[in-house]
KOLVO-649671 format. One record per atom (N, C-alpha, C, O): residue in one letter; y, x, z. Coordinates in steps of 0.05 Angstrom, whole numbers, plus 5000, padded with zeros to 4 digits. Layout:
N
aYXZ
...
// end
This chain:
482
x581357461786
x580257271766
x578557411745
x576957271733
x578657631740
x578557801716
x574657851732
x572357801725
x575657951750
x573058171773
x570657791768
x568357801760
x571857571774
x570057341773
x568957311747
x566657381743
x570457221728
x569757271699
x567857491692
x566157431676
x567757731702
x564457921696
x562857891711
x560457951706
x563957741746
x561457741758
x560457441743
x558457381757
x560657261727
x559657091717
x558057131691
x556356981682
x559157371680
x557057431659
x553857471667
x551857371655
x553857671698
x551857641701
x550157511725
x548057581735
x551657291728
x550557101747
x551756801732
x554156741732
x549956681724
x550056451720
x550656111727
x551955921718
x548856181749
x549056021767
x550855831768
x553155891763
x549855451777
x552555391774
x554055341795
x556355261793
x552855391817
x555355531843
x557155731825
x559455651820
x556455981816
x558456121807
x560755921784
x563155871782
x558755871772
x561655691742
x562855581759
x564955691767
x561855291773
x564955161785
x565855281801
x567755141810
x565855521814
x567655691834
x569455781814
x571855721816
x568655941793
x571256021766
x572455851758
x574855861755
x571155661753
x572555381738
x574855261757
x576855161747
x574655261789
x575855101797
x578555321807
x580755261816
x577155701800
x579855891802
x580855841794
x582855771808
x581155791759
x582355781726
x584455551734
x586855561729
x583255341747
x585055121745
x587155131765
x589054971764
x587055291784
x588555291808
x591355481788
x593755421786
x590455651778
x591755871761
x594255721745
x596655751748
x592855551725
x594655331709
x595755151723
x594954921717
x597655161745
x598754851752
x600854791733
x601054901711
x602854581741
x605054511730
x607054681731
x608554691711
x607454841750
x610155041741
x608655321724
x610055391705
x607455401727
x605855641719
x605955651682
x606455851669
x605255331670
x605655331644
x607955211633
x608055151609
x610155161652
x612055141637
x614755341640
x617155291635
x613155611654
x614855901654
x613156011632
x611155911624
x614056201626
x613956451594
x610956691613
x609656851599
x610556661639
x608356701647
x605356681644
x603356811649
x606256371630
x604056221617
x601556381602
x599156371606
x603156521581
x602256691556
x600456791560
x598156741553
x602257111583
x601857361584
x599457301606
x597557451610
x599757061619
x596657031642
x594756931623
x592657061625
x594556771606
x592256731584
x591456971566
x589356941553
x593057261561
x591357331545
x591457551561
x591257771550
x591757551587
x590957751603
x588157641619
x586457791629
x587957401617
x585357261625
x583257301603
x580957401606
x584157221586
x582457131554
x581756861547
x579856801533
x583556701558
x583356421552
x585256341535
x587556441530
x583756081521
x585655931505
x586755781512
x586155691534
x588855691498
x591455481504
x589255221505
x590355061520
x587255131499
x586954891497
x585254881525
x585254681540
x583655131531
x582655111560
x583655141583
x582655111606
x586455211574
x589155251591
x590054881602
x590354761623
x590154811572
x591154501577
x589354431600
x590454371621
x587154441598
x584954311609
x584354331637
x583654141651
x584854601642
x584854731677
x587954571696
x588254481719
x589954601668
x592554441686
x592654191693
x593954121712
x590753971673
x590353741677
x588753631702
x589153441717
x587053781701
x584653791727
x586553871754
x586253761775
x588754101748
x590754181779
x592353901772
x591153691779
x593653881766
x595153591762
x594253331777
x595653191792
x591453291768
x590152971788
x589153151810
x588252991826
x588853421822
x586853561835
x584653321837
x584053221859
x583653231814
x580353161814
x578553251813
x576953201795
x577853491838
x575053621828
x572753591826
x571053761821
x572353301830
x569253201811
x570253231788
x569453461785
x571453191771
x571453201745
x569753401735
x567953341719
x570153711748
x567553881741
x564853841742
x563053971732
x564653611758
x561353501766
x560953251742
x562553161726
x558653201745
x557152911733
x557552691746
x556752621768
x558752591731
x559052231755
x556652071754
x555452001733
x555752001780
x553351991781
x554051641781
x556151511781
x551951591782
x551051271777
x551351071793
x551651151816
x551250831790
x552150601813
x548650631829
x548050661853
x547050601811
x544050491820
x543650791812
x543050811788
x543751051827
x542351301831
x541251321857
x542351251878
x538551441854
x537651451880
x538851661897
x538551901890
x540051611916
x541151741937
x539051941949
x536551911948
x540652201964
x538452421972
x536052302003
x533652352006
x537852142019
x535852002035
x532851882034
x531151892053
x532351731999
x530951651991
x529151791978
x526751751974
x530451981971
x528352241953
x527152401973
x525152531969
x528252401994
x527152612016
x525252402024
x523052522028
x525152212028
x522152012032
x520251992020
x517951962028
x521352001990
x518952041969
x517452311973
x514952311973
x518852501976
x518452811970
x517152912006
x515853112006
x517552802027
x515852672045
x512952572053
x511052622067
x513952362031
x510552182028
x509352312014
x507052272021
x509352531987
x508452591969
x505552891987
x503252951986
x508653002006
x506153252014
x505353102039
x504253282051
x505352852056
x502952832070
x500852722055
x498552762063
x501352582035
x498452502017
x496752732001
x494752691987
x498153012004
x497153211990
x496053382010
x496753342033
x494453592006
x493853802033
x494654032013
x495454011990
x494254212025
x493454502020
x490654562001
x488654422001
x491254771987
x487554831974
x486655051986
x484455151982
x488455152000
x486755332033
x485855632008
x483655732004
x488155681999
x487255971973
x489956081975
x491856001962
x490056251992
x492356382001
x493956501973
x496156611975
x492356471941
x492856621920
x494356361905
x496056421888
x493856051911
x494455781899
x497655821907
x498455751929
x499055921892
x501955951891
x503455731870
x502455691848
x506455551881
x507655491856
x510555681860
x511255751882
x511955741837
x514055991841
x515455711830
x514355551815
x519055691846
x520055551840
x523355681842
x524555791860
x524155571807
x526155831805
x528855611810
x529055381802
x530455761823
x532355711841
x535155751832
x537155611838
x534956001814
x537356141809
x536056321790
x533656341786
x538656511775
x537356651763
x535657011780
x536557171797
x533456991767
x531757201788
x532657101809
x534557251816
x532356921826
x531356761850
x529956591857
x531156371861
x527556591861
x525156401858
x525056331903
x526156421924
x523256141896
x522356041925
x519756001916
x519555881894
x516856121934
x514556121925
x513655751960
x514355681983
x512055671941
x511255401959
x507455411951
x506555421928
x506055391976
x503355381964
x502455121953
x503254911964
x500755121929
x500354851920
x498154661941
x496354751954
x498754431940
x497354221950
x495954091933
x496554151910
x494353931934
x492153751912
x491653511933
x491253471957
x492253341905
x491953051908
x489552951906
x489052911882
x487052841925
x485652741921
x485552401912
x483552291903
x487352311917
x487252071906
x488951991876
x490352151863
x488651771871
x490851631845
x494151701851
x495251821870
x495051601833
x498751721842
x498851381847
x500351281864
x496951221831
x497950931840
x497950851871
x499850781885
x495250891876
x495150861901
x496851001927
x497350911950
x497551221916
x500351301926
x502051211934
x502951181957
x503051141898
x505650941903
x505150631922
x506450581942
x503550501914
x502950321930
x502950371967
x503750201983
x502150561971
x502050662001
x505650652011
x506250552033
x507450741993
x509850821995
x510750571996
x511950512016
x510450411980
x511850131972
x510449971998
x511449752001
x509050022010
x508349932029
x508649962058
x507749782073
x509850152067
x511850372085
x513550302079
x514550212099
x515050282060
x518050282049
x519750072032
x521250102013
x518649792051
x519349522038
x521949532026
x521849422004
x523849612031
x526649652035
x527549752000
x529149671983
x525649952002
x527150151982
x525249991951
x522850041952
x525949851930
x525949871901
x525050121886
x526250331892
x523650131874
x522950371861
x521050341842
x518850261849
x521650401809
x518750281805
x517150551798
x518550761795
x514250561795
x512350801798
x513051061776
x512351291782
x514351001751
x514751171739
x517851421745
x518351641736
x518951251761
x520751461773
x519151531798
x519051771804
x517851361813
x517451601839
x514751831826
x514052031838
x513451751801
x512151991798
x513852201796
x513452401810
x516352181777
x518352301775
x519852511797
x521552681790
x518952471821
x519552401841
x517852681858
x518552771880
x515452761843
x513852821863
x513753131862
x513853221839
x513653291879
x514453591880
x511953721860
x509653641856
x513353941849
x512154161827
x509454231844
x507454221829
x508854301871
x506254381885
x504954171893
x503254191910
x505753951881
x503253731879
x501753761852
x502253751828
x499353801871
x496553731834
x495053591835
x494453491857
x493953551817
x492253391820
x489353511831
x489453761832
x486753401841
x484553501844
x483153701820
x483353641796
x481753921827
x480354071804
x477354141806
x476954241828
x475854131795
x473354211800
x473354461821
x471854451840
x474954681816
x473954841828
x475454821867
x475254991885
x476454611866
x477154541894
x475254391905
x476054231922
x472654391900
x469754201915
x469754441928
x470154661919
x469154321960
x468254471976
x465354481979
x464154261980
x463754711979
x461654701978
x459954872001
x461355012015
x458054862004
x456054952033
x458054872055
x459155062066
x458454642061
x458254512092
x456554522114
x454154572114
x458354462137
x455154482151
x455654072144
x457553922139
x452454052150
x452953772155
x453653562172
x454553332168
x452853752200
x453653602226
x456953552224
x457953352234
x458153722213
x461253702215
x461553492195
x462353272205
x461253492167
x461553242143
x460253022161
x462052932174
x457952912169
x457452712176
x459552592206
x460252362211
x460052862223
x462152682240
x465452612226
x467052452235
x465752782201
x468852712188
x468452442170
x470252292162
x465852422165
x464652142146
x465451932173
x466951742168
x464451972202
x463851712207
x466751642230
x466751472248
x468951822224
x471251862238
x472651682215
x473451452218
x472551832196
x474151632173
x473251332179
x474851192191
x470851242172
x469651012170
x470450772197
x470950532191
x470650842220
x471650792250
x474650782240
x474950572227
x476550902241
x478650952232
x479750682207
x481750552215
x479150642191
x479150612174
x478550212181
x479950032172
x476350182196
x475949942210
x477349872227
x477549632231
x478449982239
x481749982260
x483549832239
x484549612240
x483549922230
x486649922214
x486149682192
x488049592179
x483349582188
x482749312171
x483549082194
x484548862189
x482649202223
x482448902237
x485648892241
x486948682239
x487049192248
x490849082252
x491448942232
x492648732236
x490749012208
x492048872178
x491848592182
x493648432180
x488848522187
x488348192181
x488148052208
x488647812208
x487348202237
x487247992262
x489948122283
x490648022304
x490948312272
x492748302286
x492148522304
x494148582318
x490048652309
x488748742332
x489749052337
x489949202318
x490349132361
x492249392366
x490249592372
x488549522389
x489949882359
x488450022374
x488750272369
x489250302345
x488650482381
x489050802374
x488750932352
x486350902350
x489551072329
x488351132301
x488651402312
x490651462326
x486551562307
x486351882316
x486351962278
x485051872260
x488352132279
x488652312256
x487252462253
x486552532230
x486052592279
x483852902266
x481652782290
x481952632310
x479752912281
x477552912292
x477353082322
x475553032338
x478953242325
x479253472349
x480553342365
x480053422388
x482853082365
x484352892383
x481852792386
x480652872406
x481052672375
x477452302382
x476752562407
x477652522429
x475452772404
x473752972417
x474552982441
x473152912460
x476553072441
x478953212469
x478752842490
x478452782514
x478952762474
x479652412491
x476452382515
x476452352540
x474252412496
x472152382509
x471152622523
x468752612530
x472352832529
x472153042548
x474553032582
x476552912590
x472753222591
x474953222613
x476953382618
x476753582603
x478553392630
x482153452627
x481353902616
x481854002594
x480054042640
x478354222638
x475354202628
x473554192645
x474854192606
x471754182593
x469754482607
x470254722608
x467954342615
x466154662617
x463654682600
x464254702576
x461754682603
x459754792584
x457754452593
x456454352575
x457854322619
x456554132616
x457553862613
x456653652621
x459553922599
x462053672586
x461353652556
x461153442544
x460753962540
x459653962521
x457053922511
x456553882487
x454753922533
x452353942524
x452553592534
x450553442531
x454953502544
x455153082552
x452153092572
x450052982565
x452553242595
x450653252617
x452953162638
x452353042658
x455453222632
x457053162655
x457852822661
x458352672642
x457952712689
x458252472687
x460852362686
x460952122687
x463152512684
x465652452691
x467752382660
x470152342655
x464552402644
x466552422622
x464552312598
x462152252603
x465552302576
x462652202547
x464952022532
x467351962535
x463051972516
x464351662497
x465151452498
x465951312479
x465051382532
x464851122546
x468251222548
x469651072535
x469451412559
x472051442559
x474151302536
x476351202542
x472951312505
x474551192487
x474950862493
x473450702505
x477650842479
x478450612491
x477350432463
x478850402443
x473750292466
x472150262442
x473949972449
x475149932470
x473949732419
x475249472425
x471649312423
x469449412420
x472549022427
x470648912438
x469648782409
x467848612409
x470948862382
x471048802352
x468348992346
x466248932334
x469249302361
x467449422362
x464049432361
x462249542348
x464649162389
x461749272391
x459848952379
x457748872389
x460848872366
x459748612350
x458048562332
x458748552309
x455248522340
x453248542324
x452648392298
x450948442281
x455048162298
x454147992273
x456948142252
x457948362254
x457347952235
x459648012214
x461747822218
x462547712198
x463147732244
x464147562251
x466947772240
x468347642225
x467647962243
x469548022239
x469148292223
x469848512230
x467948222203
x467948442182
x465548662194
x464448712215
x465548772162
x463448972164
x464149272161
x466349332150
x462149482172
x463049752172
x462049882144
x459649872140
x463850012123
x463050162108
x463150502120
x465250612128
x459550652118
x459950912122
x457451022106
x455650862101
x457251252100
x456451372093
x454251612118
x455051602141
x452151762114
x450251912126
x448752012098
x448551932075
x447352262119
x444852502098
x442252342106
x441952342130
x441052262097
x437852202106
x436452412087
x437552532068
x433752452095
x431452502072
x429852242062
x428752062075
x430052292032
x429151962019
x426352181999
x426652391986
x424452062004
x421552171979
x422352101959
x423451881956
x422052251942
x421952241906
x419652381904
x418952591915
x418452241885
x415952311862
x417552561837
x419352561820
x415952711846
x416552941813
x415852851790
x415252611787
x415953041768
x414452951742
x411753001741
x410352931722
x410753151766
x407453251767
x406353051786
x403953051792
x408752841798
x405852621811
x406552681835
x405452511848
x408052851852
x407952971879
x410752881890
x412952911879
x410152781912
x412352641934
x413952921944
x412953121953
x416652881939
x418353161957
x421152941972
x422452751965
x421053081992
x423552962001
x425453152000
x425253392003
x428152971994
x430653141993
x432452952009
x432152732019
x435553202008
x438253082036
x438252902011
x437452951989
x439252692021
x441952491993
x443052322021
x442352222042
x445152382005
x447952162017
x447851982008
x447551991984
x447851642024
x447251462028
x448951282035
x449451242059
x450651122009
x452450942026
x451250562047
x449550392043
x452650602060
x450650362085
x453950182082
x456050252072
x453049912097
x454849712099
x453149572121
x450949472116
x454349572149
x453549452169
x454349302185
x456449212175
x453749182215
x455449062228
x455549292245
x453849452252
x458449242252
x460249462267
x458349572301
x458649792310
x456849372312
x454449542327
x453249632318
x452649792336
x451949702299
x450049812282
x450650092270
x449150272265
x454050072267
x455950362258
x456350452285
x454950652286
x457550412311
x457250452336
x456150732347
x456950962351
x452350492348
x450650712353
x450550952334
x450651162346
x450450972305
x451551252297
x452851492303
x452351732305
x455851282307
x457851412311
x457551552342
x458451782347
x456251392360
x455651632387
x454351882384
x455352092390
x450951832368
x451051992363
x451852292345
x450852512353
x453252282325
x455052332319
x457352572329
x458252782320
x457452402351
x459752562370
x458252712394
x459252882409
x455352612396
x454452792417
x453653052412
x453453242428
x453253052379
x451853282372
x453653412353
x452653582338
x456753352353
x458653452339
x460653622360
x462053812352
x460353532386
x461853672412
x460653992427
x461554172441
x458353932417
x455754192423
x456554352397
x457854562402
x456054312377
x456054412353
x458554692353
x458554932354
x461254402352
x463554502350
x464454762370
x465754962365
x463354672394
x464654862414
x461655202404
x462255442404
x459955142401
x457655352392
x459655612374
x460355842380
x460355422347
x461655522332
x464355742334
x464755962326
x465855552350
x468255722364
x468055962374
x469156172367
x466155912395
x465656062416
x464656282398
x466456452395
x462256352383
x461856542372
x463356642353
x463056882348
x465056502338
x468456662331
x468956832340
x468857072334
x470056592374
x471556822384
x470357062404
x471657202420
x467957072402
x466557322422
x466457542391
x467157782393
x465757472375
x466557692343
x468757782344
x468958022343
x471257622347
x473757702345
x473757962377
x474158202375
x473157832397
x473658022428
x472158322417
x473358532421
x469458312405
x467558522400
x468858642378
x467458832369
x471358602365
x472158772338
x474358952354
x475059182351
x475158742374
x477658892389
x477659112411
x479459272416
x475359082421
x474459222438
x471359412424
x469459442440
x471159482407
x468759582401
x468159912408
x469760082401
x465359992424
x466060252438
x465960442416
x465460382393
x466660672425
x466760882400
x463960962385
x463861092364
x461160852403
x459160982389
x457360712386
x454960702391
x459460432374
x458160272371
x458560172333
x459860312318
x457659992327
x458659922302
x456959642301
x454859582312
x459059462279
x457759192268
x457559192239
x458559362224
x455558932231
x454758992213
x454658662206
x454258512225
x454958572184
x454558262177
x453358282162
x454058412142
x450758172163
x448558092137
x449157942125
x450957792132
x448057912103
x447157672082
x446357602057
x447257782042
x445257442046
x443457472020
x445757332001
x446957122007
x445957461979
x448057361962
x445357141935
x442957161931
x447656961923
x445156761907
x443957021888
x445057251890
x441756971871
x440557121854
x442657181832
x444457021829
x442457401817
x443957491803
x441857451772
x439457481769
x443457391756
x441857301735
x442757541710
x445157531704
x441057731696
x442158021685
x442957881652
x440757871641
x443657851646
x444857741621
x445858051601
x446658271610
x445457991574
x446458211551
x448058101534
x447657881523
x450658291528
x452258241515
x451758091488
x453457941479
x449258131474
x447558021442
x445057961457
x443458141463
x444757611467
x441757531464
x440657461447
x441757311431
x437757531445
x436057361429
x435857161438
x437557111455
x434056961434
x433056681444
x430656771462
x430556701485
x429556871455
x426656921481
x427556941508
x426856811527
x429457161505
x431257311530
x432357151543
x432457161567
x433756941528
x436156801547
x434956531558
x436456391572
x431856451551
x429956321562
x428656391589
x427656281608
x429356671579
x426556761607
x428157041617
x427557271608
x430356991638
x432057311637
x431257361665
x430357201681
x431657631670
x431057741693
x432957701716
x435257651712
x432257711734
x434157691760
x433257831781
x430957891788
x435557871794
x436458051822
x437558001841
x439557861842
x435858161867
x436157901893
x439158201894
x439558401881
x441058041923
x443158181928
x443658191954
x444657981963
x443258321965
x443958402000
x445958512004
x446158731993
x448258402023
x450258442022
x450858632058
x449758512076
x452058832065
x452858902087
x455358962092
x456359152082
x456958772112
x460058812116
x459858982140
x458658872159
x460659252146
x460159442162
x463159482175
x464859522158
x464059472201
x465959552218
x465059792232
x463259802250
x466560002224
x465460222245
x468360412257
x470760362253
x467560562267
x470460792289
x471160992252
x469461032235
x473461062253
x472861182236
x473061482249
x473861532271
x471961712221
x470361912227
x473362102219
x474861992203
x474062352230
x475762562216
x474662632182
x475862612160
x471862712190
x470862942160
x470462662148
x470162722124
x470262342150
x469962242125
x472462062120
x472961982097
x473962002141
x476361772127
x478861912139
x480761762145
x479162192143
x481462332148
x483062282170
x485462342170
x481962172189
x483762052213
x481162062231
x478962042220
x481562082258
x480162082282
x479961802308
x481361762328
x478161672300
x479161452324
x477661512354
x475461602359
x479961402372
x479761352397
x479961302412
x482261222410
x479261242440
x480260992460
x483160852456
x483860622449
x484461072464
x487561012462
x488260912438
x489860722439
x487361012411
x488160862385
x485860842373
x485061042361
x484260622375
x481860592349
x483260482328
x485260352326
x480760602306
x482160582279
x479460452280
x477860542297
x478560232260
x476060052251
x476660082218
x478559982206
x474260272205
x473760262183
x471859982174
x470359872189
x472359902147
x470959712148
x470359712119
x471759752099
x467459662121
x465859892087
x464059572084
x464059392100
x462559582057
x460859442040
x458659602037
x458759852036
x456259442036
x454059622030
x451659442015
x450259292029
x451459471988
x450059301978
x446859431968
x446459651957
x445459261973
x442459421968
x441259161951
x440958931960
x440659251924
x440359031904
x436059061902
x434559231911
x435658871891
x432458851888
x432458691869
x434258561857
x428558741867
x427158551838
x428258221840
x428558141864
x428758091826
x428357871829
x426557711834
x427157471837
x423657801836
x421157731859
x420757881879
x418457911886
x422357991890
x422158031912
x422157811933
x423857641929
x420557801954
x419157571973
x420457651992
x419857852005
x422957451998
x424757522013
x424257402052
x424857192063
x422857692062
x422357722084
x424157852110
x426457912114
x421357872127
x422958102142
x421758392127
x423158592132
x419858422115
x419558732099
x423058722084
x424858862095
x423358582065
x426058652049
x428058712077
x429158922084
x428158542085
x430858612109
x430558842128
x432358922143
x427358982124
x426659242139
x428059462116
x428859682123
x428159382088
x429359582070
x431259542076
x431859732090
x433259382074
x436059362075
x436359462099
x438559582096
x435559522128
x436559592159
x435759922149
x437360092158
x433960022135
x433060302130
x435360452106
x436060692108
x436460262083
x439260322078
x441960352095
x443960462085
x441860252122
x444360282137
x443660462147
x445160652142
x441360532164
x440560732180
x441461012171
x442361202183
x440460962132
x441061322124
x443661322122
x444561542127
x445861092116
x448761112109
x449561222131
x451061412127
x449061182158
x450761212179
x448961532181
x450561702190
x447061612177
x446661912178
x447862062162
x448862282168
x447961962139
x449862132114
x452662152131
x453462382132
x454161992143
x457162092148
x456462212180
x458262332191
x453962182193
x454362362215
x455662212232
x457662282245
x454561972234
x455961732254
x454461712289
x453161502294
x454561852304
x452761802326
x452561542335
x453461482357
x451361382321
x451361102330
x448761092358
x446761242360
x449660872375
x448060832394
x447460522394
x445160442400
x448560432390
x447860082383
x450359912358
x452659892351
x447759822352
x448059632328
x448459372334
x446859272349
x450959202323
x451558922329
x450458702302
x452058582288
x448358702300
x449158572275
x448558262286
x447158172305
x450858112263
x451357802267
x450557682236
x451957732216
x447557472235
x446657372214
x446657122212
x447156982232
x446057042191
x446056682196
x442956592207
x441056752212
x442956332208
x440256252218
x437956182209
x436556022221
x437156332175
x435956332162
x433756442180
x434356622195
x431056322180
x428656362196
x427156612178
x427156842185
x426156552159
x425456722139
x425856952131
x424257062116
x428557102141
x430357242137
x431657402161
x432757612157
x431457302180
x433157472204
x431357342245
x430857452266
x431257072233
x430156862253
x426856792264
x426056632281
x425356972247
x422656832254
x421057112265
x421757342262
x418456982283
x417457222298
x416057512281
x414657672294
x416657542253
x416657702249
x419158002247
x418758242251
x421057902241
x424357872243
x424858032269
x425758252272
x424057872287
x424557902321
x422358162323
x423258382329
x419458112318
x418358422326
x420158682309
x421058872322
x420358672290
x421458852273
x424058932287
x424559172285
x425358832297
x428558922308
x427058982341
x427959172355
x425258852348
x424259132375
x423259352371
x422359462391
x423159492346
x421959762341
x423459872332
x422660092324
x427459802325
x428459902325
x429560102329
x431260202314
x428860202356
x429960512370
x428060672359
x429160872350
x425160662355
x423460792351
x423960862320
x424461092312
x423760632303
x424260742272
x427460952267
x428061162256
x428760732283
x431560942271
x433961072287
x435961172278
x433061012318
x434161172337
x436461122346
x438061292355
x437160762344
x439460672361
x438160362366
x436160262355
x439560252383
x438960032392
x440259762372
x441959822355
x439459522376
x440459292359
x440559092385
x439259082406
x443058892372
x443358682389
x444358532367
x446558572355
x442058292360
x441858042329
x444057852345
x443657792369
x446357762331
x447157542344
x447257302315
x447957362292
x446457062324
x446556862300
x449156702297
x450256632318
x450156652278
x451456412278
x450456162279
x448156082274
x453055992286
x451655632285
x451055632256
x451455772236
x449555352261
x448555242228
x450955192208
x452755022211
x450655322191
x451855232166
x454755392175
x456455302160
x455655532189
x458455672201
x458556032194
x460156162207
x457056152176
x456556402168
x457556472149
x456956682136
x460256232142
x461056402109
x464156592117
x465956532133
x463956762102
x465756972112
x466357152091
x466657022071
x466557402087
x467757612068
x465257672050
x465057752027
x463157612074
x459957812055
x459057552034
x456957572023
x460357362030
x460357142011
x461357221986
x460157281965
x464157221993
x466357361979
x466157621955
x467357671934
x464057761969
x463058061970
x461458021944
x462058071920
x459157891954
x457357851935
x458257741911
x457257821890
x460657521911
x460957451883
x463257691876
x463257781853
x464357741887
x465458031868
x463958211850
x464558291828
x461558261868
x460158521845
x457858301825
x456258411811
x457858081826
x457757981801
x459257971779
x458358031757
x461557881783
x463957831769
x464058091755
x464958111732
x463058331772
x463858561763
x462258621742
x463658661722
x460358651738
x457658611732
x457558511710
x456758651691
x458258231704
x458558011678
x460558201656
x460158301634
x463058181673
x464858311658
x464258731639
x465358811618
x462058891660
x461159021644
x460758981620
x461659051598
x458458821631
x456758771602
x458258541581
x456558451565
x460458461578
x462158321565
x462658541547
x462058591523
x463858661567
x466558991548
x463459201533
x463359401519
x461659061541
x459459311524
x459059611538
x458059811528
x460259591567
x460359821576
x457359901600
x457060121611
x456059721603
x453559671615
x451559551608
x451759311603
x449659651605
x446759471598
x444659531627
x444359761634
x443659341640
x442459291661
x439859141657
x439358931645
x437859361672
x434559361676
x434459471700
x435159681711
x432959231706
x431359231733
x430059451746
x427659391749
x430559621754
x428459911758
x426759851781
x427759861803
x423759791775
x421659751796
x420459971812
x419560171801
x420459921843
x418660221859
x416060151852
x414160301859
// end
């Protein structure tokens, strides 16, 4: 009893108390305090006579709730909370930031870490969803907010996802919208029909059991959109049974302030009859099945080429980071009108590593893949070509001579910027590659809008880094022109 009593000094916990509490009382029964034993066990314990009374009364009824809280006639039982606490994280996702932690303390120094989720919608509409699922259960909204787990948040600015591709948003726009018209006609006509949760189930349905390459490009006849089991609500040209709300990117002309027509993307909400959403929605899916599988596929041939890479090969990931804008710790007003800026070229480099430079030797049997940054910064008018991207390939060239790298071919994988890596100037320049710098190149592109990766990441680091210099006063930055 004594050894429990210090292990409770330093454990708190209230598993530990009612385990002592319910010792103490076992200790005090009815014969125990009315022998001369009584005493010499209380001040060999260190208890008082009146907590003495108290432990014997409790052995006496052996009521061991009494140590507990008597809980309520109308308390919500754990069945019901596990429904709330249920409904709460499928209406929530993930914010996909492996760093979005909630620490949830358990005990003393015992936490359970849970990643947070964000709520894009109302908590009303929530609750309403629940109360609607859950005819049965009473509840009114200010307890089930009550209700709702610590790694639920709400939405934050900095959770907008931003650079999409579009082909993917416009098929998740017109999946919702389809979806969403299902489930208006069950509500009001009664009408039964498949609700696909993700977009990769709709896909898989209208392919064949084994997809090959002319299932994806929908050249194959055995298979397409005709497979979905479309309803006949579907394909209804008038508004006899309701209308389709969806959304699409068009280009719409706007007039400038100088008089001149420019067209730009804008998202466009539409309200149609459900043939009219249809034809969209096919195509849609014809050019979201090509897309998607494009995408993958060059994943996973990056992923095969990291794993297998030969010893006198190396990769390299391009890319242009946004302009860097040079800011000083004390501006004037002229300056912070008209400030200088800097383009940022970013290089994510995988190579074998070397003995004389990273202290270890790779080879067949065990490759080791070093994996370096290489940033080559410029004017902020610089006319971003294939000349700039001939500087930046003439910066890798000397890096890999400086460590004495016998490289024989170069992998590099860029996005599909034409201007930049894609257009026939781009293309001659990477055939004179052996000749300028004495290894071979093989350009591989990514799909549209599918190129964001670490050299993203990269680039806003040595900003961040950069800002924060010149915060602490430990950097002042000018442009140095060739």
């Amino acid at each position: 009893m004594k050894e429990a009593k210090l292990s409770l000094a330093s454990d708190k916990s209230p598993e530990t108390v009612h385990l002592v509490q319910r010792a103490q009382a076992m200790s005090f029964g009815k014969n125990v305090k009315k022998s001369r034993v009584s005493g010499e066990l209380r001040k060999e314990l260190g208890i008082s006579k009146t907590s003495a009374s108290k432990y014997a009364k409790i052995r006496k009824t052996g009521a061991w709730k009494m140590l507990q809280r008597k809980t309520r006639k109308d308390a919500i039982s754990d069945d019901v909370k596990q429904k709330v606490y249920d409904h709460w994280t499928s209406a929530s996702h993930p914010t996909g930031n492996k760093n979005d932690i909630t620490r949830i303390r358990l005990g003393r120094k015992v936490y359970e870490e849970h990643p947070k989720q964000i709520l894009e919608r109302r908590q009303t509409d929530v609750y309403n969803d629940f109360c609607e699922l859950n005819p049965d259960i009473r509840m009114h909204q200010r307890t089930f907010e009550k209700l709702k787990p610590c790694f639920v948040i709400p939405v934050r600015a900095k959770d907008r996802n931003v650079c999409c591709c579009q082909i993917c948003i416009t098929m998740q726009m017109a999946h919702q919208s389809l979806m969403a018209f299902r489930k208006k006609l069950k509500k009001k006509e009664g009408v039964e029909s498949k609700i696909y949760e993700d977009v990769g189930d709709l896909i898989s349905d209208t392919l064949c059991a084994t997809p090959s390459r002319k299932c994806m490009e929908r050249k194959c006849k055995d298979c397409g959109i005709n497979k979905l089991d479309l309803l006949n609500e579907e394909h209804c040209e008038n508004n006899t049974h309701g209308t389709v709300k969806w959304c699409k990117y068009e280009y719409r002309t706007r007039s400038t302030s100088k008089g001149k027509d420019k067209k730009r993307l804008t998202l466009v909400e539409k309200e149609t009859s459900p043939a009219e959403f249809l034809t969209h929605f096919r195509k849609c899916v014809e050019a979201y099945t090509l897309h998607d599988y494009t995408a993958r596929n060059q994943h996973k041939q990056f992923r095969s080429l990291m794993e297998s890479l030969p010893l006198e090969d190396a990769i390299v990931i391009n890319d242009y980071s946004q302009n860097y804008t040079c800011r000083y710790k004390n501006e004037i007003q002229g300056v912070y009108f008209d400030p200088e800026q800097a383009e940022i070229h970013v290089s994510i480099i995988h190579r074998h590593a070397r003995r004389d430079v990273d202290g270890d030797e790779s080879s067949e049997a065990k490759p080791i893949i070093i994996t370096e940054q290489l940033f080559v910064i410029l004017p902020g008018d610089t006319e971003i070509n294939s000349n700039s991207v001939h500087v930046v390939r003439e910066h890798l060239a000397k890096y890999f001579e400086a460590i004495d790298y016998e490289l024989k071919t170069l992998h590099e994988w860029n996005d599909g910027c034409a201007s930049q890596y894609k257009s026939r100037h781009c293309l001659l320049d990477v055939s004179y590659t052996e000749e300028d710098f004495g290894f071979s190149v093989i350009r591989n592109y990514y799909a549209t809008s599918h190129a964001k990766g670490p050299q993203d990441a990269a680039g806003g680091c040595i900003k961040r880094y950069a800002d924060l210099a010149v915060i602490q006063g430990k950097s002042l930055y000018r442009m140095q022109r060739s």
